[in-house]
PyMOL Python script that loads the backbone (N, CA, C, O; Angstrom):
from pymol import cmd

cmd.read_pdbstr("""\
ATOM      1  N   UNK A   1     -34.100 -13.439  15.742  1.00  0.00           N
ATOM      2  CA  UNK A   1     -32.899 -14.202  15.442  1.00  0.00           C
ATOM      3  C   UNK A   1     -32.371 -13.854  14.049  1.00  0.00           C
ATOM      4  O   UNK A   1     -31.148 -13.743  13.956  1.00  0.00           O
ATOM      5  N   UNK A   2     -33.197 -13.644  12.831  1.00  0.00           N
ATOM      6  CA  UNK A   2     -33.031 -13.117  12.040  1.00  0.00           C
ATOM      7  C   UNK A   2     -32.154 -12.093  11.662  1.00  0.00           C
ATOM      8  O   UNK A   2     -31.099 -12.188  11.035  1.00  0.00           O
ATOM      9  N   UNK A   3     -32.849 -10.862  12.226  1.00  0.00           N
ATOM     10  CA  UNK A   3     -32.126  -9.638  12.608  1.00  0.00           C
ATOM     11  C   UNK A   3     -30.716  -9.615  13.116  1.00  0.00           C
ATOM     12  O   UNK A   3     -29.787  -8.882  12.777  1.00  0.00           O
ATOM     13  N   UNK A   4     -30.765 -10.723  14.136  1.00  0.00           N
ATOM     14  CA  UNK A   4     -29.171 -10.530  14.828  1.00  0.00           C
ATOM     15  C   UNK A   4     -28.514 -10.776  13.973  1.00  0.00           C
ATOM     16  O   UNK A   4     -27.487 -10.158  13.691  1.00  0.00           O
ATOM     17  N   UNK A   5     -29.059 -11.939  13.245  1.00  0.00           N
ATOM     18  CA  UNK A   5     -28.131 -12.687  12.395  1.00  0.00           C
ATOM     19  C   UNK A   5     -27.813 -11.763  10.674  1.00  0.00           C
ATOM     20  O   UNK A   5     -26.962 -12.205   9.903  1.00  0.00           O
ATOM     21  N   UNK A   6     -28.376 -10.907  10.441  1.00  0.00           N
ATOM     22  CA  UNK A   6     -28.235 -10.211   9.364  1.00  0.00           C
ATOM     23  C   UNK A   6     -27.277  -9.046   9.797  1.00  0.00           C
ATOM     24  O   UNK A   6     -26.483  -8.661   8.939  1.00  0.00           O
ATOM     25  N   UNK A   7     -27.255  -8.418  11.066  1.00  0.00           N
ATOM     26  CA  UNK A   7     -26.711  -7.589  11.771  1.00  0.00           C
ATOM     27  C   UNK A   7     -25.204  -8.051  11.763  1.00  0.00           C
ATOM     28  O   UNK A   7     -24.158  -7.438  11.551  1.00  0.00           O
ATOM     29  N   UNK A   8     -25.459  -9.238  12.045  1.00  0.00           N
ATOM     30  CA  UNK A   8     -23.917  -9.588  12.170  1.00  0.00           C
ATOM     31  C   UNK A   8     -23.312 -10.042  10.989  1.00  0.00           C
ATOM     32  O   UNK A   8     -22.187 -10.542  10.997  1.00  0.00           O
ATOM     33  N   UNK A   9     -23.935  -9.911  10.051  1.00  0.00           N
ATOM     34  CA  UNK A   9     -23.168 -10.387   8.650  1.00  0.00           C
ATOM     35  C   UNK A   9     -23.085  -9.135   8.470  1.00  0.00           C
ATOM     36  O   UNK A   9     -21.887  -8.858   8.417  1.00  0.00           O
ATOM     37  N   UNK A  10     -23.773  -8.139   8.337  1.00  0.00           N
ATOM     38  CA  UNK A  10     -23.317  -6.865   8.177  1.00  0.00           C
ATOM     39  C   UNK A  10     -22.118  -6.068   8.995  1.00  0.00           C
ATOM     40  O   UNK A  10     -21.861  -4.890   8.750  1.00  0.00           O
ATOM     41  N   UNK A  11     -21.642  -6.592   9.671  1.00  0.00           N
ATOM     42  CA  UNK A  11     -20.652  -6.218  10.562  1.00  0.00           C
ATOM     43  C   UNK A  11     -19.662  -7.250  10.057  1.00  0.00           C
ATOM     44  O   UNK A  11     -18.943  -6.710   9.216  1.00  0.00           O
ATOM     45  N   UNK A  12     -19.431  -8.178  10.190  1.00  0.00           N
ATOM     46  CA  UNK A  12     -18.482  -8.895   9.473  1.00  0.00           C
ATOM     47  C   UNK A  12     -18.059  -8.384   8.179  1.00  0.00           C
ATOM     48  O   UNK A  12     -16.868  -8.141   7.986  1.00  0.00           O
ATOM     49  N   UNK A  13     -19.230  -8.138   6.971  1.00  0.00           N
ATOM     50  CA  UNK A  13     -18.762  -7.603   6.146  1.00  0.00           C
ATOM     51  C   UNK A  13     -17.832  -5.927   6.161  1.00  0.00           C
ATOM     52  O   UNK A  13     -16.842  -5.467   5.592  1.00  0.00           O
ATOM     53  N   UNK A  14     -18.564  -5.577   6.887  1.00  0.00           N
ATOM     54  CA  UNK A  14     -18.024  -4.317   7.081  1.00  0.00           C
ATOM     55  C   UNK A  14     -16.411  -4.563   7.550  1.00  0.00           C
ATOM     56  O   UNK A  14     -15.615  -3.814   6.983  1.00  0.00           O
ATOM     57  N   UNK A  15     -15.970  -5.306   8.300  1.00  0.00           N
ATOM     58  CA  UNK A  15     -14.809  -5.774   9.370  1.00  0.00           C
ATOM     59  C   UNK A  15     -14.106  -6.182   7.550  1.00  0.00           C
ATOM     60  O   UNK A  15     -13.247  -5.432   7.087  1.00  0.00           O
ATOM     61  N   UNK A  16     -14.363  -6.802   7.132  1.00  0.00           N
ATOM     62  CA  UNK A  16     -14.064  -7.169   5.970  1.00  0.00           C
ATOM     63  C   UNK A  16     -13.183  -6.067   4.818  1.00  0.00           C
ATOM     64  O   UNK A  16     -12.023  -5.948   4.423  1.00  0.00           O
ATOM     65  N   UNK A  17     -14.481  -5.400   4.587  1.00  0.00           N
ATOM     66  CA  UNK A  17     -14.218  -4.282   3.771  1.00  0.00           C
ATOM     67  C   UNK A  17     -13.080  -3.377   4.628  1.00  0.00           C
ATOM     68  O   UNK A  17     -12.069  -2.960   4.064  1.00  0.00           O
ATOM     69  N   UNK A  18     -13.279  -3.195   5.643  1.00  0.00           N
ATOM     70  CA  UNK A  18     -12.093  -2.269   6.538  1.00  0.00           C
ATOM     71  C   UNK A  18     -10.585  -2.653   6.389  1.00  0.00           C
ATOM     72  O   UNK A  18      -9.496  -2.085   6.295  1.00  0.00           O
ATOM     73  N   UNK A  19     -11.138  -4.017   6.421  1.00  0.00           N
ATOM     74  CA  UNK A  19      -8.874  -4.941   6.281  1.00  0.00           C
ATOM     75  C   UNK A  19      -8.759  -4.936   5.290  1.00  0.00           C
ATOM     76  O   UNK A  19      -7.618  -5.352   5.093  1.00  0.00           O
ATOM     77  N   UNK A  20      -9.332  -4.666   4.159  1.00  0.00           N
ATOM     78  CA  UNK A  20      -9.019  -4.874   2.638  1.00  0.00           C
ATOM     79  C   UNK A  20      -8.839  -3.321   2.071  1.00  0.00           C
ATOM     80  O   UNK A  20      -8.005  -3.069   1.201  1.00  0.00           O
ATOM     81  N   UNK A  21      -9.812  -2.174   2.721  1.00  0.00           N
ATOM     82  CA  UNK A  21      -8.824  -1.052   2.566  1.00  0.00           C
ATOM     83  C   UNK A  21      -7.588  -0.982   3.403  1.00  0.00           C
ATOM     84  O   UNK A  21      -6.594  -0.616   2.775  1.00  0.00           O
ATOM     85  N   UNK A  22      -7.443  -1.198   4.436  1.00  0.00           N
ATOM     86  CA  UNK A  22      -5.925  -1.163   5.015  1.00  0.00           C
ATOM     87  C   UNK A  22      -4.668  -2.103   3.984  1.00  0.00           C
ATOM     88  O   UNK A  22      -3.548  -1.713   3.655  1.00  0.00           O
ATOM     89  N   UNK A  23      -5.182  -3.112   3.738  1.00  0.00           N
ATOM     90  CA  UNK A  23      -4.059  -4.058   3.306  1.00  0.00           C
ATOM     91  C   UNK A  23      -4.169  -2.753   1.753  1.00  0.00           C
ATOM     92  O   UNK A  23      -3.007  -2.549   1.402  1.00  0.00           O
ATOM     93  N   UNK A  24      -4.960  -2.096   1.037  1.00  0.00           N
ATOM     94  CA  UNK A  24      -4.089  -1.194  -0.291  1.00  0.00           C
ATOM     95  C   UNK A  24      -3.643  -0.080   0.791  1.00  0.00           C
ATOM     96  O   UNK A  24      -3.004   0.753   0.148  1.00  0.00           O
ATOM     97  N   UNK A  25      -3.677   0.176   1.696  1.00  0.00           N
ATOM     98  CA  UNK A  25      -3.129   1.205   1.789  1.00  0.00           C
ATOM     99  C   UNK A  25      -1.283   1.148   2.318  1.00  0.00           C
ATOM    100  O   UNK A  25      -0.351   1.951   2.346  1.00  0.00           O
ATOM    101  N   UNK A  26      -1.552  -0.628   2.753  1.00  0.00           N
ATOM    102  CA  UNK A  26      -0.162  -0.807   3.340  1.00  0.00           C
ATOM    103  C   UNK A  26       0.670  -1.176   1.657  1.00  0.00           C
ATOM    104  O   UNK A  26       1.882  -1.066   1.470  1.00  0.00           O
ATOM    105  N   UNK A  27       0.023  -1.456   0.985  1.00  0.00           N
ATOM    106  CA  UNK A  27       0.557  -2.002  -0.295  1.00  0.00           C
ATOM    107  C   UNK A  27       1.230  -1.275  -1.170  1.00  0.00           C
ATOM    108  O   UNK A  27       2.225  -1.504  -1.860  1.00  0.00           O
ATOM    109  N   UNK A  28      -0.193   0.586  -0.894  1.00  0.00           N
ATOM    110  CA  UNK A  28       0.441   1.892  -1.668  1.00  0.00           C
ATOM    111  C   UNK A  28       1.721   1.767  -1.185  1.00  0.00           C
ATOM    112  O   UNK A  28       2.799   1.585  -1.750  1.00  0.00           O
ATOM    113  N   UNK A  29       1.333   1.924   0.204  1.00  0.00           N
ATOM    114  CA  UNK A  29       2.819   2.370   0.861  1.00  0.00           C
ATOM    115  C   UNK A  29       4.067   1.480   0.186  1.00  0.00           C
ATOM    116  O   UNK A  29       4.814   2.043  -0.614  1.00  0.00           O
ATOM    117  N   UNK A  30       4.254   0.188   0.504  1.00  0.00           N
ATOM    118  CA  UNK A  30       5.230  -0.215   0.055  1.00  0.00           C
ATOM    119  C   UNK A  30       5.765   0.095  -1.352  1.00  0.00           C
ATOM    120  O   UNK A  30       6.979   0.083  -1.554  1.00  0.00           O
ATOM    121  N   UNK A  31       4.642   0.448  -2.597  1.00  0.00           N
ATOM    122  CA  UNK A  31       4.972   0.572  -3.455  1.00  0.00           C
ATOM    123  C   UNK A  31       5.330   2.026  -3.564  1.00  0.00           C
ATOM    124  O   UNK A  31       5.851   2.416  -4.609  1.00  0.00           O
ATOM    125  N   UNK A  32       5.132   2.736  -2.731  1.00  0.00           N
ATOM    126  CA  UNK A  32       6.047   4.120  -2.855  1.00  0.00           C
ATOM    127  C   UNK A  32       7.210   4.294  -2.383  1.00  0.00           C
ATOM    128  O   UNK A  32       7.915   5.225  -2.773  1.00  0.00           O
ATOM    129  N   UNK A  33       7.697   3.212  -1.237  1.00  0.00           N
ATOM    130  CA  UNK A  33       8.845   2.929  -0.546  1.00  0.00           C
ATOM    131  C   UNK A  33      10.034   2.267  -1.773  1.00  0.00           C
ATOM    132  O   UNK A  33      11.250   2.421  -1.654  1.00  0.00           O
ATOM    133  N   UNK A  34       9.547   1.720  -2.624  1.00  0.00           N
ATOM    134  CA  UNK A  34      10.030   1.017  -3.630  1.00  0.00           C
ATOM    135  C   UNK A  34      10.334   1.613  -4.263  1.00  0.00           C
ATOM    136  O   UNK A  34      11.560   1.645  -4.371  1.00  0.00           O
ATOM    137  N   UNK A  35       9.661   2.394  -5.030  1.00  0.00           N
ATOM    138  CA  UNK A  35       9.631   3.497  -6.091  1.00  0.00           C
ATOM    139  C   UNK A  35      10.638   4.220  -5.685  1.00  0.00           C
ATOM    140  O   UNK A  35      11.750   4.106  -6.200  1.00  0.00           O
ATOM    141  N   UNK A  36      10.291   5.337  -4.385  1.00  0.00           N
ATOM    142  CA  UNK A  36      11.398   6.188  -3.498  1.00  0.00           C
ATOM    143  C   UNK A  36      13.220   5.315  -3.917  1.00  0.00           C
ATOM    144  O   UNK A  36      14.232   5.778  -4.443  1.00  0.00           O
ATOM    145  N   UNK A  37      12.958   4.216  -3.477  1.00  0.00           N
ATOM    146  CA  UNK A  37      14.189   3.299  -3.328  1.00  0.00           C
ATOM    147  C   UNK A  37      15.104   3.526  -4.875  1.00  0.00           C
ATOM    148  O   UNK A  37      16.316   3.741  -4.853  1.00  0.00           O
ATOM    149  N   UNK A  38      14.402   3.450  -6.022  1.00  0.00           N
ATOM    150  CA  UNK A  38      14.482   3.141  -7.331  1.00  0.00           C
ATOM    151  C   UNK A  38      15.037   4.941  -8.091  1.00  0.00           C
ATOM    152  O   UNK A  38      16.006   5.226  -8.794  1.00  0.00           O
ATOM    153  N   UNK A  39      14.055   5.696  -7.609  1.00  0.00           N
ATOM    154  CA  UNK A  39      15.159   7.148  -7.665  1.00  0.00           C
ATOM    155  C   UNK A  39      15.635   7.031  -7.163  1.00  0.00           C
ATOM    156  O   UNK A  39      16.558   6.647  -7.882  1.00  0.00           O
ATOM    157  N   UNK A  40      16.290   6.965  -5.467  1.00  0.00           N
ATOM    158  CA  UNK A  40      17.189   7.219  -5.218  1.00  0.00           C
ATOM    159  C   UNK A  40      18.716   6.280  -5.739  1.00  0.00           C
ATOM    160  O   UNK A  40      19.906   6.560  -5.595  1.00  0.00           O
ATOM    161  N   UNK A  41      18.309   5.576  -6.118  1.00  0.00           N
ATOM    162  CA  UNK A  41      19.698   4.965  -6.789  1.00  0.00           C
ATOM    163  C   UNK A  41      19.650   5.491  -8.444  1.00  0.00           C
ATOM    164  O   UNK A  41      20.559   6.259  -8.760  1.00  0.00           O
ATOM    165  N   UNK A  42      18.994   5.250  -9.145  1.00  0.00           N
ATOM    166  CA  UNK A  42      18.934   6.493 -10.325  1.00  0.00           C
ATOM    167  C   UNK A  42      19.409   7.288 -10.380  1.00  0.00           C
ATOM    168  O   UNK A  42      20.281   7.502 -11.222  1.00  0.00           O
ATOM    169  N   UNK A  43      19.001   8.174  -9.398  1.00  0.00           N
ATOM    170  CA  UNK A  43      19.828   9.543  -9.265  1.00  0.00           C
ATOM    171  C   UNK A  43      21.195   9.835  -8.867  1.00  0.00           C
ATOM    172  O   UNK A  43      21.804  10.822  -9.277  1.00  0.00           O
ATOM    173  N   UNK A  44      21.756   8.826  -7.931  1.00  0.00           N
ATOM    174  CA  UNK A  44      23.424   8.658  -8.071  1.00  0.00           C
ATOM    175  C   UNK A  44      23.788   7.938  -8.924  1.00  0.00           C
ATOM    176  O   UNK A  44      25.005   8.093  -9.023  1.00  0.00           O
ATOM    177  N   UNK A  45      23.316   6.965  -9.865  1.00  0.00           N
ATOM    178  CA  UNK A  45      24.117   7.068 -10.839  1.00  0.00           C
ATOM    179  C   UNK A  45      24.342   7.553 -12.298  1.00  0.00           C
ATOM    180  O   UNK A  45      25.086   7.272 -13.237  1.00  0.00           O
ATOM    181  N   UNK A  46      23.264   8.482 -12.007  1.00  0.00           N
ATOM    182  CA  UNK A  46      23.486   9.609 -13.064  1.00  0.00           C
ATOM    183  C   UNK A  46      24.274  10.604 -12.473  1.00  0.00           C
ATOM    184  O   UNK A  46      25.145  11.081 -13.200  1.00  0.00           O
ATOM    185  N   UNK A  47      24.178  11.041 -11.312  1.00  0.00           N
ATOM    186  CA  UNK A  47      25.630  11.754 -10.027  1.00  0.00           C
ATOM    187  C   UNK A  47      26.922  11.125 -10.874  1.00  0.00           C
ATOM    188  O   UNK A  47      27.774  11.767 -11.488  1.00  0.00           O
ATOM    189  N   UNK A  48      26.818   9.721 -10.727  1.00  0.00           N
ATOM    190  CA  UNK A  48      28.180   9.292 -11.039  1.00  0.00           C
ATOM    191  C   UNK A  48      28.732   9.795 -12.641  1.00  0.00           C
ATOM    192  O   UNK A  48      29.591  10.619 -12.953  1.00  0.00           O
ATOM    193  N   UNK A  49      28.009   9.084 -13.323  1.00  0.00           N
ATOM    194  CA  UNK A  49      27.294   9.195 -14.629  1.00  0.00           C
ATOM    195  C   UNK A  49      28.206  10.948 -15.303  1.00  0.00           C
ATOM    196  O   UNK A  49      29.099  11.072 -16.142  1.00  0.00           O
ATOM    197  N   UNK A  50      27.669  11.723 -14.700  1.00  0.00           N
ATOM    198  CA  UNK A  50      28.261  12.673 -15.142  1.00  0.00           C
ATOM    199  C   UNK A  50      29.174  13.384 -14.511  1.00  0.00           C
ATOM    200  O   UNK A  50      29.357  14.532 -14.918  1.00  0.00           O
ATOM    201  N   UNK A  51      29.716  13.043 -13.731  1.00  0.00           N
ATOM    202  CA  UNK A  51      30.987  13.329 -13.118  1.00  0.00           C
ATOM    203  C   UNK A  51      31.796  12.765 -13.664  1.00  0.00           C
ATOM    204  O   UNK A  51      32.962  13.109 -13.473  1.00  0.00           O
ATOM    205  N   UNK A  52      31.456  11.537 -14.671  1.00  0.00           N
ATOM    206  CA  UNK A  52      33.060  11.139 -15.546  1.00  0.00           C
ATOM    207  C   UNK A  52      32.874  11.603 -16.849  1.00  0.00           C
ATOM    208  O   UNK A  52      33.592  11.158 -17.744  1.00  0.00           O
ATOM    209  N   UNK A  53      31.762  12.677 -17.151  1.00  0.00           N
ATOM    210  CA  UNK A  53      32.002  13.333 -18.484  1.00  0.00           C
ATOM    211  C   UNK A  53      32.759  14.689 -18.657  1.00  0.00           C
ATOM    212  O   UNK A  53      32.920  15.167 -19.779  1.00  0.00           O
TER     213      UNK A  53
END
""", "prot")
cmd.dss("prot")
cmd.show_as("cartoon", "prot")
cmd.util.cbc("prot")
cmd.orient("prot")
């Protein structure tokens, strides 16, 4: 009973550790989606920016 029961905390933990790398990896993501977002408006309005010099 022991065993099962250590077995299965070890699996839980593991289940654990698995959603908590996914949730940084969904997080990188967003924060590169963001970033992406942040040049691309930067960069037209420096487009703009120097088209009226």
């Amino acid at each position: 009973m022991l065993l099962l029961d250590l077995m299965l905390c070890g699996f839980v933990k593991k289940c654990l550790i698995q959603k908590n790398e996914e949730m940084n990896e969904i997080m990188l993501f967003l924060l590169l989606c963001a970033l992406g977002a942040l040049c691309y408006g930067f960069y037209f309005k420096c487009v703009d920016w120097f088209e009226k010099i």
